[in-house]
C-alpha positions in Angstrom: 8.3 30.9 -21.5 5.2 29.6 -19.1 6.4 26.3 -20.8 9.6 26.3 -19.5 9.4 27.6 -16.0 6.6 24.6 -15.8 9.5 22.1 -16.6 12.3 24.1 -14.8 9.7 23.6 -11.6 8.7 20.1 -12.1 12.5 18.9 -12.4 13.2 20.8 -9.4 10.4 19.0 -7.6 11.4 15.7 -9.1 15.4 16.4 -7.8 14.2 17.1 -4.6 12.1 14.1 -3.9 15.3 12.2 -5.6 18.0 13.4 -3.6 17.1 11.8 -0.4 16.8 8.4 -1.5 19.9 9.2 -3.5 21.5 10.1 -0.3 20.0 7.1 1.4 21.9 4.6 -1.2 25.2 6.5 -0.7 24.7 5.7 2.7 24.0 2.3 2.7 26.5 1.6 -0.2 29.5 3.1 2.2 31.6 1.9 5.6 30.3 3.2 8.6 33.9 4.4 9.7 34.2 6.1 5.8 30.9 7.8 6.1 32.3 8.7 10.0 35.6 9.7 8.8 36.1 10.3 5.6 33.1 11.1 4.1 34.9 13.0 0.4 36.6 9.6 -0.5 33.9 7.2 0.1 34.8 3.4 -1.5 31.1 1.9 -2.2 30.7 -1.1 -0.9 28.1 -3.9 0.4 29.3 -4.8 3.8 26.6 -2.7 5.2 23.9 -5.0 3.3 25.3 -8.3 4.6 25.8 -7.0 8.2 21.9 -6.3 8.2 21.0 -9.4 6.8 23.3 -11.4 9.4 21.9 -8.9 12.2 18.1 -9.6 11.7 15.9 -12.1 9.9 15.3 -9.5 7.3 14.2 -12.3 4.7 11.3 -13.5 7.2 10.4 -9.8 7.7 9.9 -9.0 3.9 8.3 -12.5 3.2 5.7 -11.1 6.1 5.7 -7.8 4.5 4.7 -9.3 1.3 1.9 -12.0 2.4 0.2 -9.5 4.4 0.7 -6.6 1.5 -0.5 -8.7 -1.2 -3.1 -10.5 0.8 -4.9 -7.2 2.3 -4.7 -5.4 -1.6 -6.3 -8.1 -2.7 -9.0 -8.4 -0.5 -9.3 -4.9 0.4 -10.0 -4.3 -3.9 -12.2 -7.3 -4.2 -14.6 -6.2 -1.5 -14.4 -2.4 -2.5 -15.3 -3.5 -6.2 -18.5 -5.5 -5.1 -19.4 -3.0 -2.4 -19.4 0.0 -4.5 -20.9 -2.0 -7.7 -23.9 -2.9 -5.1 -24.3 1.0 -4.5 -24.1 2.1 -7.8 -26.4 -0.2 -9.2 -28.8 -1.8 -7.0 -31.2 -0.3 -4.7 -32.3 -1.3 -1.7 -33.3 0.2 1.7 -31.8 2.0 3.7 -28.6 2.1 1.0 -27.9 5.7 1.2 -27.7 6.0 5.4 -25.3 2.8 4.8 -23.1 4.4 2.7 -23.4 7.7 4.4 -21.9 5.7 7.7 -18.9 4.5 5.4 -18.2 8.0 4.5 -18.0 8.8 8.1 -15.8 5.6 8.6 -13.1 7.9 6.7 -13.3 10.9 8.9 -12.1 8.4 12.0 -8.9 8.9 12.9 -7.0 5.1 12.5 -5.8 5.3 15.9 -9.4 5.3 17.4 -9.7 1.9 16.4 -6.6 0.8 17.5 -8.0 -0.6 20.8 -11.3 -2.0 20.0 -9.7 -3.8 17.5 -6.8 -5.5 19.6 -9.9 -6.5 21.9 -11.3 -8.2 18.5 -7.9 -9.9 17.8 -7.6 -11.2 21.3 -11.2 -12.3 21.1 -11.1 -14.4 17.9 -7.3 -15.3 19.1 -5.8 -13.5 16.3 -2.9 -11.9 17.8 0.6 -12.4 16.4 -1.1 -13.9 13.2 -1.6 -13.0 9.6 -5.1 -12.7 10.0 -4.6 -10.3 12.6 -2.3 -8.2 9.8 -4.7 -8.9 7.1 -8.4 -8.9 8.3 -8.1 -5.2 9.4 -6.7 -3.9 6.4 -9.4 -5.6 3.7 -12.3 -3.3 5.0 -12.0 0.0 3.5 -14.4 3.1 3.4 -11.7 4.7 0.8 -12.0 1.9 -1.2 -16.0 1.7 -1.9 -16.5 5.3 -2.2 -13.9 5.2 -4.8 -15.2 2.0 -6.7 -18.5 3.7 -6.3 -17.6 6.5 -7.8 -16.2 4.8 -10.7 -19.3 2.3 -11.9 -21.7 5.7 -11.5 -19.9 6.5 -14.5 -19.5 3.4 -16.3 -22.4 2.9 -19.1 -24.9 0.5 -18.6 -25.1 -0.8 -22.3 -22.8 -3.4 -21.6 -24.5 -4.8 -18.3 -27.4 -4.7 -20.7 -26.6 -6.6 -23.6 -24.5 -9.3 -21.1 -27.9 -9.8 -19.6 -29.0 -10.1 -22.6 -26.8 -12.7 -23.9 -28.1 -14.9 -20.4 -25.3 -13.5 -18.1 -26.6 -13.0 -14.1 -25.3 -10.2 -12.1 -22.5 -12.0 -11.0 -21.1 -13.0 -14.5 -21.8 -9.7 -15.8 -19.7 -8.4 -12.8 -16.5 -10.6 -13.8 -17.0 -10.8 -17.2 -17.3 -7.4 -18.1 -17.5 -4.8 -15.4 -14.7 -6.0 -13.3 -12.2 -6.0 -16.5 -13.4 -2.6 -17.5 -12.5 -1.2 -14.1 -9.2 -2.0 -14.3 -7.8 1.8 -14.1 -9.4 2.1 -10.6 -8.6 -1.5 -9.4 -5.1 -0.9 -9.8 -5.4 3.0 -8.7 -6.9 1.4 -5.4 -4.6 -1.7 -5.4 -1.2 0.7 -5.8 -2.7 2.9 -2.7 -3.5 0.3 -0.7 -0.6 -1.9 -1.1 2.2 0.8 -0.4 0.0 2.0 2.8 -0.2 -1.7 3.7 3.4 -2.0 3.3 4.5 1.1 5.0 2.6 0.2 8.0 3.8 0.6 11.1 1.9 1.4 14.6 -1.0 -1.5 13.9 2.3 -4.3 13.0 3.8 -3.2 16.2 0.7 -4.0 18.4 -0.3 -7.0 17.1 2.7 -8.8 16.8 5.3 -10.2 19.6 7.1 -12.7 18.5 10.1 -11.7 15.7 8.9 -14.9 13.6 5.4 -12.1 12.4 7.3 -9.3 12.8 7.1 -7.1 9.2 10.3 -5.5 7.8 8.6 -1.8 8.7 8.5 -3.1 12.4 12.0 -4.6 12.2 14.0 -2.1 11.0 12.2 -0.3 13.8 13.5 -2.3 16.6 16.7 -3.0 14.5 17.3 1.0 15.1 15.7 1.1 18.6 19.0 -1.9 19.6 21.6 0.6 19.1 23.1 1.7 22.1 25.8 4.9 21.8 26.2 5.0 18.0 24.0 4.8 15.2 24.8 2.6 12.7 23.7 4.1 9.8 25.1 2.3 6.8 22.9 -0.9 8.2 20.2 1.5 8.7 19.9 3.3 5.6 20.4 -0.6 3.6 17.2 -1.9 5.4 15.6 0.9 4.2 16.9 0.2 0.7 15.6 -3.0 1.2 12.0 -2.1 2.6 11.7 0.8 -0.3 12.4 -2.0 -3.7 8.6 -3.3 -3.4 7.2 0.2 -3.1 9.1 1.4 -6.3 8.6 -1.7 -8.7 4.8 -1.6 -7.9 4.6 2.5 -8.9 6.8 1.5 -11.9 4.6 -1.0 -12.8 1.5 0.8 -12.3 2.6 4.6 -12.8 0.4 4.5 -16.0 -2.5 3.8 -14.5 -2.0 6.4 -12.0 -1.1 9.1 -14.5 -4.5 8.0 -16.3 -7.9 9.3 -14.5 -9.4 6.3 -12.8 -12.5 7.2 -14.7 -11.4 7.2 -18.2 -13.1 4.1 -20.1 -16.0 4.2 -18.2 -18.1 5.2 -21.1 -18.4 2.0 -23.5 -19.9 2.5 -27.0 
């Protein structure tokens, strides 16, 4: 009986999260003036999908979505894997006030750094750039703790016998650490790539020109051009459209999510 109220709740939770996306695709997959008018005979259609893409550059948007996206995961899981191997393994001073300040850096509201780092961007001459959209986003106190975390648990024998087999501490990183930490690279790389992607605010501030604009930020203004009616079938399609990269990435990596980050850190 405890069985099946379990799956009678998780279904329910599962419909719930379902039906607005659902309802988002119905939307975008029907004419403004049938949605409008008659919304119980509603003839699916793609009108709405090509009026967005003749409205805005929504092709340029996603490309930007994507090079910044992919750009800042990667970075963001290369330097988390090397910062929290260096904690976890080698000691030197002053290593736990460091780390103790990159726990703090987590308890900082994002928008508190909005402003100093728009002065940075203008500084270096970064703004309305992709290093302006990238940079930023690679530098992660999430990301070591997590990584950290991880190699405190993983077994030294390996490290060991790679050493002694004439590996340094670099090779013994790539070559056998780094591939046995793939369930918490991809954990990190899945949460940083759909918060990367979703971004909005930091987008917004440091581009001005539409040819850097991300598809988060250009649906935005998209909306924000309507003047005394919402179009919503347009809408709700560039949202389609912004949502595809999200889903394909948790499909792709939902087993690794389901799976604790730290299973297979033990080696025998």
């Amino acid at each position: 009986m405890k069985k099946i109220f379990l799956y009678f709740i998780l279904i329910l939770t599962a419909v719930s999260m379902l039906v607005p996306f659902l309802v988002m695709l119905l939307i975008s997959l029907s004419g403004e003036e049938q949605l409008l008018i008659n919304y119980k005979n509603i003839n699916l259609t793609f009108l709405s999908y090509g009026n967005v893409f003749n409205s805005i550059p929504v092709i340029k948007y996603f490309l930007n979505s994507i090079i910044t996206a992919v750009f800042t995961t990667a970075g963001q899981v290369l330097i988390s894997a090397f910062a929290g191997y260096g904690f976890a393994r080698f000691k030197f001073k002053g290593k736990d006030i460091l780390f103790f300040i990159i726990i703090l850096t987590m308890m900082v509201p994002p928008q508190v750094n909005i402003v100093p780092l728009f002065w940075l961007m203008c500084k270096f001459g970064w703004v309305n750039t992709y290093q302006a959209l990238i940079v930023p986003g690679i530098f992660g106190g999430f990301g070591v703790f997590m990584m950290r975390q991880y190699f405190l648990g993983f077994s030294t024998e390996l490290e060991d016998a790679s050493k002694i087999d004439g590996c340094n501490s670099l090779q013994t990183f790539f070559k056998v650490v780094f591939p046995c930490a793939l369930p918490a690279v991809a954990t990190l790389a899945i949460f940083t790539f759909v918060t990367t992607w979703n971004s909005f605010m930091w987008p917004l501030i440091v581009t001005n020109t539409e040819n850097m604009r991300t598809l988060a930020v250009g649906l935005a203004i998209f909306k924000g051009s309507f003047r005394e009616l919402t179009l919503w079938g347009e809408l709700m399609a560039g949202a389609c459209i912004c949502s595809i990269p999200v889903i394909c990435v948790f499909i792709f990596g939902k087993k690794y999510l389901i799976n604790n980050p730290l299973d297979g850190a033990i080696k025998e």
